[in-house]
PDB file of N, CA, C and O in Angstrom:
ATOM      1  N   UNK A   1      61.918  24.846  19.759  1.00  0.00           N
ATOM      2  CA  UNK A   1      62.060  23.801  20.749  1.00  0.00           C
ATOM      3  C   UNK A   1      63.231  24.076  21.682  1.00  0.00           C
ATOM      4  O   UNK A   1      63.233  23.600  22.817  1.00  0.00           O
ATOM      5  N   UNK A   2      64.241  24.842  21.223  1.00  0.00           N
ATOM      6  CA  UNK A   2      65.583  24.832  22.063  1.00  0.00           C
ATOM      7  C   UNK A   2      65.128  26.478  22.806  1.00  0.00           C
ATOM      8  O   UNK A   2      65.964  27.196  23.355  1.00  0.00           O
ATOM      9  N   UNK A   3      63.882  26.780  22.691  1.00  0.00           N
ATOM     10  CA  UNK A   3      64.027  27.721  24.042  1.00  0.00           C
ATOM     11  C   UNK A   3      63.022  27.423  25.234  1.00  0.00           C
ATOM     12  O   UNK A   3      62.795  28.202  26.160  1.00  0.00           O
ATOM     13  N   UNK A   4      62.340  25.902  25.023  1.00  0.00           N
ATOM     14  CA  UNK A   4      61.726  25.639  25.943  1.00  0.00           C
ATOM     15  C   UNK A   4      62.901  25.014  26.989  1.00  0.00           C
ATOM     16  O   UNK A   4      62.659  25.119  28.191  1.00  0.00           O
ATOM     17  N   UNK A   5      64.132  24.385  26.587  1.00  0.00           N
ATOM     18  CA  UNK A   5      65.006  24.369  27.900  1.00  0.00           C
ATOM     19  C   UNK A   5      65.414  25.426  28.760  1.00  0.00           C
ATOM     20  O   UNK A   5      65.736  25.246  29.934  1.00  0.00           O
ATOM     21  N   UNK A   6      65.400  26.824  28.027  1.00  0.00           N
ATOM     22  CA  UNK A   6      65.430  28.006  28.739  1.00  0.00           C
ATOM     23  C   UNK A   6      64.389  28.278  29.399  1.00  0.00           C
ATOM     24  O   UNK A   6      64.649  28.639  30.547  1.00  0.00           O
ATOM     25  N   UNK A   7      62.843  28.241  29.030  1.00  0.00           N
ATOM     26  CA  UNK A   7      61.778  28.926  29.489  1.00  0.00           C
ATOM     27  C   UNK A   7      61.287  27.927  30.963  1.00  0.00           C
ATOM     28  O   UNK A   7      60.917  28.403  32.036  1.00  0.00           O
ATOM     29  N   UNK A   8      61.393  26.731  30.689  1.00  0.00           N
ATOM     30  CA  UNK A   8      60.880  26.194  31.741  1.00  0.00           C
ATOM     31  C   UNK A   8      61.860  26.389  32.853  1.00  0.00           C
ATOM     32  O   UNK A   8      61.307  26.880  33.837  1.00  0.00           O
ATOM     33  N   UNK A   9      63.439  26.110  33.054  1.00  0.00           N
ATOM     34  CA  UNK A   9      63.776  26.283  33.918  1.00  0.00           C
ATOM     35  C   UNK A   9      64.099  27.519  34.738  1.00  0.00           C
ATOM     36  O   UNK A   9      64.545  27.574  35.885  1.00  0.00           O
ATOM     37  N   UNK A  10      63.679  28.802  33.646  1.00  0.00           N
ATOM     38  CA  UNK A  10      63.153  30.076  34.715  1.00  0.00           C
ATOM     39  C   UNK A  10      62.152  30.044  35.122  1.00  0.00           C
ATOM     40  O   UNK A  10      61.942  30.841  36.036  1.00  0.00           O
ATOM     41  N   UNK A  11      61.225  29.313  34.776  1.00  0.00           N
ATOM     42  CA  UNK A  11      59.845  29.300  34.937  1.00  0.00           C
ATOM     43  C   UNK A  11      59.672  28.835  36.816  1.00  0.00           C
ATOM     44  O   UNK A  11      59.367  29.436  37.846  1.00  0.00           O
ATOM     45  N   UNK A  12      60.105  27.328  36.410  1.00  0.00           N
ATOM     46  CA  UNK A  12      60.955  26.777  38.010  1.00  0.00           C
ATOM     47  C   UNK A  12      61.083  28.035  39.111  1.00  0.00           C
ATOM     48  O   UNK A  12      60.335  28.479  39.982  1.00  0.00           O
ATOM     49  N   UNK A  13      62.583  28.422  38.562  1.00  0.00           N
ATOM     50  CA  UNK A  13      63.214  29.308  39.509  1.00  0.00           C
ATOM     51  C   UNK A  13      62.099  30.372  40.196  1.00  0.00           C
ATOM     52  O   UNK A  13      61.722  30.200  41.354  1.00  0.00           O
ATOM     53  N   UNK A  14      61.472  31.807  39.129  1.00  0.00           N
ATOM     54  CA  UNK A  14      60.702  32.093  39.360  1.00  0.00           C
ATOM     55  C   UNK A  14      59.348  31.189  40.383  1.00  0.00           C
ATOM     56  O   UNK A  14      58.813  31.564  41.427  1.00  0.00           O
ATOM     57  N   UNK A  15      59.187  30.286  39.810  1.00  0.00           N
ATOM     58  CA  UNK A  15      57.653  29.515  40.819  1.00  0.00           C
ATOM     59  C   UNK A  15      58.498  29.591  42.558  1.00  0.00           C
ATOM     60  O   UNK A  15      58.081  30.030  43.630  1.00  0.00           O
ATOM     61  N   UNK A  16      59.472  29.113  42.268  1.00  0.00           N
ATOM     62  CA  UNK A  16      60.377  28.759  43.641  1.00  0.00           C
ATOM     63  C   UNK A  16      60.822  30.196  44.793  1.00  0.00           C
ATOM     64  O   UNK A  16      61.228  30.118  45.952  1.00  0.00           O
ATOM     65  N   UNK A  17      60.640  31.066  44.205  1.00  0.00           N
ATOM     66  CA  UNK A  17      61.399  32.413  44.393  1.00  0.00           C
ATOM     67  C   UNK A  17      59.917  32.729  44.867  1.00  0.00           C
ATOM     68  O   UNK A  17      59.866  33.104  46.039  1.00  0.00           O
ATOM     69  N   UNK A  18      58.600  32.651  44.148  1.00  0.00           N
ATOM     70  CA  UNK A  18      57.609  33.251  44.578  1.00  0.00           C
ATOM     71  C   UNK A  18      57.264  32.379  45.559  1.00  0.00           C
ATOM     72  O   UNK A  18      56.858  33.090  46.479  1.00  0.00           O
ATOM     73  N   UNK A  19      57.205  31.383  45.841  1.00  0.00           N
ATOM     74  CA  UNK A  19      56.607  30.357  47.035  1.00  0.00           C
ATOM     75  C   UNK A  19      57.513  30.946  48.284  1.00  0.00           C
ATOM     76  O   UNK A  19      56.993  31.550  49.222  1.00  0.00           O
ATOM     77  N   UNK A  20      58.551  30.763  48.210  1.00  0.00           N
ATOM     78  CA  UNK A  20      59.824  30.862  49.103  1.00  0.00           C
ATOM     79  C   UNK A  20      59.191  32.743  50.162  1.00  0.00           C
ATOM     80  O   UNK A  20      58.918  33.141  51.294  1.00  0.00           O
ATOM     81  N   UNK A  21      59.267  33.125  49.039  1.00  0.00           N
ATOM     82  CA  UNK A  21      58.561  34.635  49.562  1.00  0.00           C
ATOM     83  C   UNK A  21      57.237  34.638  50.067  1.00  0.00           C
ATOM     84  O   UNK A  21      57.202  35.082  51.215  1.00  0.00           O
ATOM     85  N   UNK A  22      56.249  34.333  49.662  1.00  0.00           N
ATOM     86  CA  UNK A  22      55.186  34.048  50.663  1.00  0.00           C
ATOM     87  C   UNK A  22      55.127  33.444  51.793  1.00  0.00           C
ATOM     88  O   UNK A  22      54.337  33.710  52.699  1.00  0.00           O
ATOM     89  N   UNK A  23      56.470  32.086  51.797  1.00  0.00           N
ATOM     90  CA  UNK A  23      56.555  31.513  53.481  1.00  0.00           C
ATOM     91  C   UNK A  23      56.985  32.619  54.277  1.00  0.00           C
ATOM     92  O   UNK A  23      56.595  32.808  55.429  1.00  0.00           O
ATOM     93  N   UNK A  24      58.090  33.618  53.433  1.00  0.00           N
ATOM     94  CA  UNK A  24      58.931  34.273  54.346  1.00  0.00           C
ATOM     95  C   UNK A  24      57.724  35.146  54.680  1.00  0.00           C
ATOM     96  O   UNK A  24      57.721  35.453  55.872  1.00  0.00           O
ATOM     97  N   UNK A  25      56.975  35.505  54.172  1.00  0.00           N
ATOM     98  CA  UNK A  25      55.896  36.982  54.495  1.00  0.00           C
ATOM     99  C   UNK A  25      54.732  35.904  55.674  1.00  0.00           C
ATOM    100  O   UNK A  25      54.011  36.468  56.497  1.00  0.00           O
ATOM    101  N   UNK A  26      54.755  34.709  55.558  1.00  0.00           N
ATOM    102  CA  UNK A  26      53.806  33.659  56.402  1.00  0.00           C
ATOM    103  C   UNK A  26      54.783  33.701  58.197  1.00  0.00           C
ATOM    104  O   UNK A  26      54.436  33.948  59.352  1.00  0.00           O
ATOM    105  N   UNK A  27      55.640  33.444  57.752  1.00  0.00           N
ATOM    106  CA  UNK A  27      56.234  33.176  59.132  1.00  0.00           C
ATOM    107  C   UNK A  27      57.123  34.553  59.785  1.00  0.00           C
ATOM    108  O   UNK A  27      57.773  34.504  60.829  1.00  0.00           O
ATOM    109  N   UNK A  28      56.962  35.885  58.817  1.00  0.00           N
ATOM    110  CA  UNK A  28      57.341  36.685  59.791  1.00  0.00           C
ATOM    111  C   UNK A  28      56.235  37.578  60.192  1.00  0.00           C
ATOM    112  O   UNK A  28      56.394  38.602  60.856  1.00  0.00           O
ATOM    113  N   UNK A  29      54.943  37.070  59.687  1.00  0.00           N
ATOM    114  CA  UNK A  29      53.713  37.273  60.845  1.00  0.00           C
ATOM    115  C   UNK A  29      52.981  38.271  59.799  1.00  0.00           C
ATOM    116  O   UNK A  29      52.020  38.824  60.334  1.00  0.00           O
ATOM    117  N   UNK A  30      53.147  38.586  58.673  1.00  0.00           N
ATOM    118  CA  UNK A  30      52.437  39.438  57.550  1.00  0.00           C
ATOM    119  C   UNK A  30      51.498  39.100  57.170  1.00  0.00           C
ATOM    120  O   UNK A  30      51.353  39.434  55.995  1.00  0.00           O
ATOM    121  N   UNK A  31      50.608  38.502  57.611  1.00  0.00           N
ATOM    122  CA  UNK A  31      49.337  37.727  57.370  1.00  0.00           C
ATOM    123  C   UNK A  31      48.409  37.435  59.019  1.00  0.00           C
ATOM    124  O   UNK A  31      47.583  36.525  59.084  1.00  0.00           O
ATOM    125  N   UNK A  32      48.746  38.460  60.396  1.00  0.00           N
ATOM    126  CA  UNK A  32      48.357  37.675  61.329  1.00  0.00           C
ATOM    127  C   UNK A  32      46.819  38.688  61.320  1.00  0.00           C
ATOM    128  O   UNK A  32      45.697  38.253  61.576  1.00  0.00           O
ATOM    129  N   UNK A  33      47.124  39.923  61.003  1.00  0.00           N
ATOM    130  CA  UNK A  33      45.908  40.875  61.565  1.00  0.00           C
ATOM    131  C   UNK A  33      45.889  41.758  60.382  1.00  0.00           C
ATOM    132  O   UNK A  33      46.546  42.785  60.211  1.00  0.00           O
ATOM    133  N   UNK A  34      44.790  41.043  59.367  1.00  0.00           N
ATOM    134  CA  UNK A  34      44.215  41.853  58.011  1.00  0.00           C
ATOM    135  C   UNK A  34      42.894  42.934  58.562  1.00  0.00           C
ATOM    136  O   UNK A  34      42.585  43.854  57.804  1.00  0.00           O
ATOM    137  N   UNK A  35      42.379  42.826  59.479  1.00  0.00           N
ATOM    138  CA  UNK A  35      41.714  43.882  59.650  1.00  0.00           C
ATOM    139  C   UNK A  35      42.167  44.992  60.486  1.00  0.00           C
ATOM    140  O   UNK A  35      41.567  46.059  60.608  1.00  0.00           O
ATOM    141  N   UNK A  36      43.017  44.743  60.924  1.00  0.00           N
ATOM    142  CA  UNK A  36      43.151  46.112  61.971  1.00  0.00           C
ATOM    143  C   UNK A  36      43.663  47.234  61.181  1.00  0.00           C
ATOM    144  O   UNK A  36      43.892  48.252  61.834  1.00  0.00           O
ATOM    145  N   UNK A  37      43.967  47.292  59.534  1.00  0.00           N
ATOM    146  CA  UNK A  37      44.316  48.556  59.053  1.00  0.00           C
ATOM    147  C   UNK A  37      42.775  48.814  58.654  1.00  0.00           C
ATOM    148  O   UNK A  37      42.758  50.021  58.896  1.00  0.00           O
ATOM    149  N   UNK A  38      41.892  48.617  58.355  1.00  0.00           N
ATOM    150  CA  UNK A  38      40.458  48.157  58.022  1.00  0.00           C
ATOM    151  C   UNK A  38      40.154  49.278  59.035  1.00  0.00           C
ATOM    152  O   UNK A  38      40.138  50.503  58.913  1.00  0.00           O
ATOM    153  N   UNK A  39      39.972  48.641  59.842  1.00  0.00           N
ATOM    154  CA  UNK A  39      39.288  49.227  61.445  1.00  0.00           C
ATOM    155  C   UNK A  39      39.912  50.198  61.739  1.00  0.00           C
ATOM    156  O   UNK A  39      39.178  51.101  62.141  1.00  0.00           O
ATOM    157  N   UNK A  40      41.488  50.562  61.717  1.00  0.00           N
ATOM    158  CA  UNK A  40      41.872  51.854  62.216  1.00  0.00           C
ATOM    159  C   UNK A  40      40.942  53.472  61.673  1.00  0.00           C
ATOM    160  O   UNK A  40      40.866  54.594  62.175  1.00  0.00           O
ATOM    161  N   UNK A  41      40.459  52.941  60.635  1.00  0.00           N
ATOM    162  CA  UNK A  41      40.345  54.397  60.329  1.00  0.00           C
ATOM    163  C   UNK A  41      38.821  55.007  60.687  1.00  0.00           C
ATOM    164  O   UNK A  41      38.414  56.015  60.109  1.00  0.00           O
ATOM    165  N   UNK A  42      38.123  54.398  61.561  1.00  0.00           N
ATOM    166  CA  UNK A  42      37.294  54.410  62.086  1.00  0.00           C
ATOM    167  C   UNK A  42      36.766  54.761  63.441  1.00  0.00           C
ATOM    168  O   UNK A  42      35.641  54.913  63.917  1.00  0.00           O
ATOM    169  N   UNK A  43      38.287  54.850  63.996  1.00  0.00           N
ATOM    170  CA  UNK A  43      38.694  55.178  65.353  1.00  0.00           C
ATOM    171  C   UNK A  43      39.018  56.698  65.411  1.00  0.00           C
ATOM    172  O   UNK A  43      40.018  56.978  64.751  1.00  0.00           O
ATOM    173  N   UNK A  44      38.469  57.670  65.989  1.00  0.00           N
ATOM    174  CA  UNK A  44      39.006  59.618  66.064  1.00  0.00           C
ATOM    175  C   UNK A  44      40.167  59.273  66.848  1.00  0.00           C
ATOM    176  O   UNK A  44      39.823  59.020  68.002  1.00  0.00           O
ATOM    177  N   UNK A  45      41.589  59.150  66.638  1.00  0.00           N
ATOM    178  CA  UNK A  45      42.664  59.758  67.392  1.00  0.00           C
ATOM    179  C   UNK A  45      42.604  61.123  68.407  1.00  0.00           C
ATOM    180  O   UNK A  45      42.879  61.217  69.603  1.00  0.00           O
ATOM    181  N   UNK A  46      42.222  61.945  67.619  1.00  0.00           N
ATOM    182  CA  UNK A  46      42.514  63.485  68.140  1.00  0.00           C
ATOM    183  C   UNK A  46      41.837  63.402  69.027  1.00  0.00           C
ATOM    184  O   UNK A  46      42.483  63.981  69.900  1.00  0.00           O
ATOM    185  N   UNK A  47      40.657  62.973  69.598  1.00  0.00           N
ATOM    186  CA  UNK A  47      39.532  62.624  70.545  1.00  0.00           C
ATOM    187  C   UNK A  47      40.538  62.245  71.686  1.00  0.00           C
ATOM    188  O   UNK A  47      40.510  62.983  72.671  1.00  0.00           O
ATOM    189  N   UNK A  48      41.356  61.278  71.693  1.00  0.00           N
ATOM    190  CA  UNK A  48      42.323  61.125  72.724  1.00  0.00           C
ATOM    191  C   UNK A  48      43.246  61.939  73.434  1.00  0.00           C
ATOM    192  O   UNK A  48      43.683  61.888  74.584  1.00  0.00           O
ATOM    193  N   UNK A  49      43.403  62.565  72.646  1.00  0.00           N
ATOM    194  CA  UNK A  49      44.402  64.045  72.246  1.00  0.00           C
ATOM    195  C   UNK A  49      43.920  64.798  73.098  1.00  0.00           C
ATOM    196  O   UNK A  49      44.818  65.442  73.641  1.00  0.00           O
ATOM    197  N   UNK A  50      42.626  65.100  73.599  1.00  0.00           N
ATOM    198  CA  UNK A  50      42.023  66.750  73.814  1.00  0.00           C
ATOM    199  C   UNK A  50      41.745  65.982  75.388  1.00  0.00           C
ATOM    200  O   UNK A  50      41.401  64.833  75.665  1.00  0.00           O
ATOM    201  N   UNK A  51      42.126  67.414  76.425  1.00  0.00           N
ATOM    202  CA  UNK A  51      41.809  67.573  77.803  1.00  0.00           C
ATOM    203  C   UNK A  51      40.503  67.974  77.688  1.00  0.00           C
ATOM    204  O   UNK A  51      40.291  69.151  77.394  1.00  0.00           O
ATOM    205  N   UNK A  52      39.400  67.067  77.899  1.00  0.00           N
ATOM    206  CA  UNK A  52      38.433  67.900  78.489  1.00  0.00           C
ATOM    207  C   UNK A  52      37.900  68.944  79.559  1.00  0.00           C
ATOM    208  O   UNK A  52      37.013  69.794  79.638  1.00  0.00           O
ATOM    209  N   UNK A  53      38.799  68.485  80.247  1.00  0.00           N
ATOM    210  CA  UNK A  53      38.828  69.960  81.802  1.00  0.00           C
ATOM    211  C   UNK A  53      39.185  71.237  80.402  1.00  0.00           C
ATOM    212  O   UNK A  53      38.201  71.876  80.029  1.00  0.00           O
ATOM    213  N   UNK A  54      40.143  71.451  79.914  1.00  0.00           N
ATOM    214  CA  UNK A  54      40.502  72.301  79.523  1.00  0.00           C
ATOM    215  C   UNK A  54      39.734  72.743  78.789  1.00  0.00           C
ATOM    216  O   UNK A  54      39.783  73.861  79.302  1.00  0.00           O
ATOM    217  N   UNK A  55      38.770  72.913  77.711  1.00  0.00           N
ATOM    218  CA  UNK A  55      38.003  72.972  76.941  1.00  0.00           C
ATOM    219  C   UNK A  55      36.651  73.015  77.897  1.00  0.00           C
ATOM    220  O   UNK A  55      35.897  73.742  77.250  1.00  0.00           O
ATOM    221  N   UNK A  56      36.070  72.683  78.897  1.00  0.00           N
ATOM    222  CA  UNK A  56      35.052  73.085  79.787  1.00  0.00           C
ATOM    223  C   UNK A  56      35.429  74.578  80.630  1.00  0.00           C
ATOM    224  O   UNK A  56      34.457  75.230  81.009  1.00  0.00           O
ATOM    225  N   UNK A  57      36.309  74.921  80.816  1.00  0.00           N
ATOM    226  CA  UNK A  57      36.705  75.964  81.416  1.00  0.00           C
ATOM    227  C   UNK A  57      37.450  76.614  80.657  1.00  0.00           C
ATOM    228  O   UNK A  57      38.417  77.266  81.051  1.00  0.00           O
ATOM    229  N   UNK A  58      37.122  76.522  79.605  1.00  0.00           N
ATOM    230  CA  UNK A  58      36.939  78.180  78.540  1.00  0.00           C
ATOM    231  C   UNK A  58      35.932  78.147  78.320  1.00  0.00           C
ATOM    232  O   UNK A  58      35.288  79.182  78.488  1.00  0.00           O
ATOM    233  N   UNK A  59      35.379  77.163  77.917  1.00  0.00           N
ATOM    234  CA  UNK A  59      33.632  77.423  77.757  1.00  0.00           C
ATOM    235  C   UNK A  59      32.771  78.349  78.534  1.00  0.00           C
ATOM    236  O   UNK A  59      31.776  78.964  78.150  1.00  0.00           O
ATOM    237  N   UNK A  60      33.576  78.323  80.177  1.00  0.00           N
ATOM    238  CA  UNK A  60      32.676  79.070  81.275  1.00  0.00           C
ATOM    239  C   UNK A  60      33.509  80.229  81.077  1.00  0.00           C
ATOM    240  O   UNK A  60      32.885  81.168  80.581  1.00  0.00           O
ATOM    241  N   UNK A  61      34.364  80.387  81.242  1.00  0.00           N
ATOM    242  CA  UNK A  61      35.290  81.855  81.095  1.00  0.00           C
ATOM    243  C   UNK A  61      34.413  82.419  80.108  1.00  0.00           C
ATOM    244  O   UNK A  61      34.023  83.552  80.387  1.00  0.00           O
ATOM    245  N   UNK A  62      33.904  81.820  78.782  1.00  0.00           N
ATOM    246  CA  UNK A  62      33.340  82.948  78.044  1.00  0.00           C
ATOM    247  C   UNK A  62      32.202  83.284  78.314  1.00  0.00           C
ATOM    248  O   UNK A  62      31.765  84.418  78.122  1.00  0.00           O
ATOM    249  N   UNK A  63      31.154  81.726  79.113  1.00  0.00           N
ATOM    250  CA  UNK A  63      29.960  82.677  79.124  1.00  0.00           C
ATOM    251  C   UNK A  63      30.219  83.746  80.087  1.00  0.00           C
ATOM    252  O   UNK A  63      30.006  84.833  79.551  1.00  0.00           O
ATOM    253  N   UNK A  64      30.601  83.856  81.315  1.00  0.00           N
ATOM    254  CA  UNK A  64      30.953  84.062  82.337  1.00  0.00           C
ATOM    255  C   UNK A  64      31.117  85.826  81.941  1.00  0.00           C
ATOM    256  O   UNK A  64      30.411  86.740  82.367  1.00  0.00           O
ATOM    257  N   UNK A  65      32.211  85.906  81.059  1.00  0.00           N
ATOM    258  CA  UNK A  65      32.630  87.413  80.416  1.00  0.00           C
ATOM    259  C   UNK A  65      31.205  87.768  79.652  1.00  0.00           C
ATOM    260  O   UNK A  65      30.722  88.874  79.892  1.00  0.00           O
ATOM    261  N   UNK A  66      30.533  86.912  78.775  1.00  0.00           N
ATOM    262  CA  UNK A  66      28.949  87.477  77.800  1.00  0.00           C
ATOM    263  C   UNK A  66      28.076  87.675  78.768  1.00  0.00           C
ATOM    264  O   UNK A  66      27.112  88.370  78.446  1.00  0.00           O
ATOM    265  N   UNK A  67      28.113  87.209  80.063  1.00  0.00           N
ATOM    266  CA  UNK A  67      26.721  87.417  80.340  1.00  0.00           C
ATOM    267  C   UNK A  67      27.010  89.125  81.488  1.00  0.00           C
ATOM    268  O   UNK A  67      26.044  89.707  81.981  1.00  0.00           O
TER     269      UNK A  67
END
């Protein structure tokens, strides 16, 4: 019986400590956009990356030299 005065009032603290942390993760915006890590990986980066002029004119340089 004398360690339920111990257990409950960590129990408290803990409940309080975890609530307290979810507001803080609520109001510094950690909850606004759950899909956009979802969706990123669905998107080709490197596609952005590449000059197409550049890559069309090697294409002709080579046929250009094969034929």
């Amino acid at each position: 019986m004398d360690s339920i005065y111990i257990l409950v009032p960590i129990a408290i603290v803990f409940t309080m400590l975890a609530v307290a942390a979810f507001f803080w993760a609520v109001n510094n915006k950690q909850y606004d956009d759950l899909e956009a890590s979802a969706h990123s990986i669905l998107f080709d980066d490197d596609a952005d990356q590449i000059d197409p002029q550049v890559n069309s004119s090697t294409v002709t340089d080579e046929k250009v030299a094969d034929d």
